[in-house]
C-alpha atoms as one frame of an Amber mdcrd trajectory, in Angstrom:
protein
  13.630 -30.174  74.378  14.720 -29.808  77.858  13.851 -25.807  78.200  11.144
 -26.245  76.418   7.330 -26.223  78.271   3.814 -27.269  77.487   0.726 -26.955
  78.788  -1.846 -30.076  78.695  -5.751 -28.736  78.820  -7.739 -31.333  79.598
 -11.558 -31.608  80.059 -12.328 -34.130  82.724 -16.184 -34.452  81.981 -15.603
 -38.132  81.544 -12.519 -38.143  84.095 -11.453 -42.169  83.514 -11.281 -41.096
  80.037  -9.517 -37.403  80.889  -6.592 -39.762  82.988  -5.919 -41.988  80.537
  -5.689 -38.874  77.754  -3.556 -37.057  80.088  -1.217 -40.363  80.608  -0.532
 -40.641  76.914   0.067 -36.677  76.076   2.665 -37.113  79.557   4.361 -40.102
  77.931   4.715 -38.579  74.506   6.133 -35.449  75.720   8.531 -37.747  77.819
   9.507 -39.499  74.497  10.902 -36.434  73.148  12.865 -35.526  76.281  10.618
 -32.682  77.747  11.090 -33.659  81.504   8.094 -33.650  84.095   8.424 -30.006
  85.534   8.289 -28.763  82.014   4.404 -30.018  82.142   1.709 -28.253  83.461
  -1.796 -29.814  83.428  -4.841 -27.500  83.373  -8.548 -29.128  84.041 -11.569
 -27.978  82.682 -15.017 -28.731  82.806 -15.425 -30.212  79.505 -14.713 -29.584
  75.770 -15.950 -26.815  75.567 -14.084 -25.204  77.981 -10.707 -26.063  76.205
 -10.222 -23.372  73.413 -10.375 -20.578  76.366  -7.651 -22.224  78.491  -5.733
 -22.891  75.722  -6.064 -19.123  74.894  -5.204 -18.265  77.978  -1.779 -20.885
  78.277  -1.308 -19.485  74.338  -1.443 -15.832  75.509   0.800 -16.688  78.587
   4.447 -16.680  76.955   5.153 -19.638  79.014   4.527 -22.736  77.106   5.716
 -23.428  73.547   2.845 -25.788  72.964  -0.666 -26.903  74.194  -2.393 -30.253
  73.862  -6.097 -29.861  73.927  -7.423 -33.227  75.314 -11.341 -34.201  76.128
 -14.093 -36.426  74.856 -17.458 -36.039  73.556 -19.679 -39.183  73.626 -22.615
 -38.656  70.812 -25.790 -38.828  73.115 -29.669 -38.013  72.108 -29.311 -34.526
  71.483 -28.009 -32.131  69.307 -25.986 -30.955  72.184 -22.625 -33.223  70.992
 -22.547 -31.230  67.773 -22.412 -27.825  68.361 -19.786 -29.043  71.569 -17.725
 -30.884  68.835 -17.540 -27.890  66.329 -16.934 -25.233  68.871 -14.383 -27.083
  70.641 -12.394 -27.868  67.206 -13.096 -24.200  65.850 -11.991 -22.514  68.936
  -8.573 -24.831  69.686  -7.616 -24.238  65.463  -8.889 -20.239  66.303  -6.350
 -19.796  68.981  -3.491 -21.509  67.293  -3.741 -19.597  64.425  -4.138 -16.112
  66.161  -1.101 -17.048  68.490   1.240 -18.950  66.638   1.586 -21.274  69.422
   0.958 -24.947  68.428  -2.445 -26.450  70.165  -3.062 -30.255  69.397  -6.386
 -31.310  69.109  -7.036 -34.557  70.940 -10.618 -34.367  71.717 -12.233 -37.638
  71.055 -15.585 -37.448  69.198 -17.295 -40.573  69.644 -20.271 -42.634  69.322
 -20.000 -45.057  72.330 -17.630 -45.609  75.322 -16.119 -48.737  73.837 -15.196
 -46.352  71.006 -13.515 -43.395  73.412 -11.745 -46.494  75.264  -9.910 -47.521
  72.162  -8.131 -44.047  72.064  -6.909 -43.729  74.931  -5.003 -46.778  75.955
  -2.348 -46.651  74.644  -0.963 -47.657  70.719  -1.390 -45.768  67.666  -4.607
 -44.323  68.457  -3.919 -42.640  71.399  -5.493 -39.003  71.031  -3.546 -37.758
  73.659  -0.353 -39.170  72.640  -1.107 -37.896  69.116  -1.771 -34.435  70.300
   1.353 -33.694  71.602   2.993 -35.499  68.866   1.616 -32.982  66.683   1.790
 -29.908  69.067   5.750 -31.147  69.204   5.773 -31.685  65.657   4.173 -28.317
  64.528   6.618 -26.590  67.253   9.616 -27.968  65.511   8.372 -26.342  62.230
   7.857 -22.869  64.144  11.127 -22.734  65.460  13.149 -23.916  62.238  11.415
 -21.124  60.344  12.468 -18.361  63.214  15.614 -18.888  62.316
């Protein structure tokens, strides 16, 4: 793992949230032996922002994976549904026209109390679990390559 590189996008609407996200995708990749400098962190807006700078990280030939990492909080509108879809339809989009593993830890919750429980930490961690699964899925790619 240590010449390998990934790229975190993470949209810091709710930026206690974004921190904590990023802090768990950091420690997972550390788990696996991908040092610090092999990290880069890229901040968006929000969630819907992600699936073009993972695109763009994808399209870069420098990272071998991207975690996607965010939160939408449901709210009185419509507007958390059609930020949920796009976000996950855009992240899968890019991973499948690329071939370069993107994780999807975007929390899509009801309450605060609900986005707080994933990302502290444990086994529901979204951004632990999206780089476990960017790492994961890169592990695949490369034993198939040959």
């Amino acid at each position: 793992m240590p010449d390998q590189r990934y790229a975190i996008c993470i949209g810091s609407f709710y930026e206690d949230l974004a921190e904590r996200l990023v802090a768990g995708a950091r420690a997972e990749f550390g788990r696996a032996g991908v040092g610090e400098g092999n990290i880069e962190v890229f901040e968006v807006p929000g969630a819907f922002e992600l699936p073009l700078a993972a695109h763009f990280c994808a399209t870069s030939g420098k990272f071998d994976g991207v975690a996607c990492l965010g939160a939408v909080i449901r709210g009185e509108t419509d507007h958390y549904d059609f930020v949920c879809g796009e976000a996950a339809r855009g992240i899968q989009n890019v991973q499948l026209a690329t071939g370069v593993p993107c994780g999807f830890g975007v929390l899509t919750v009801d309450n605060m109390d609900q986005a707080l429980a994933r990302t502290g930490g444990g086994k529901r961690d979204q951004g632990a679990g999206a780089a476990r699964a960017v790492l994961r899925m890169n592990e695949i790619r490369t034993s198939l390559a040959g």
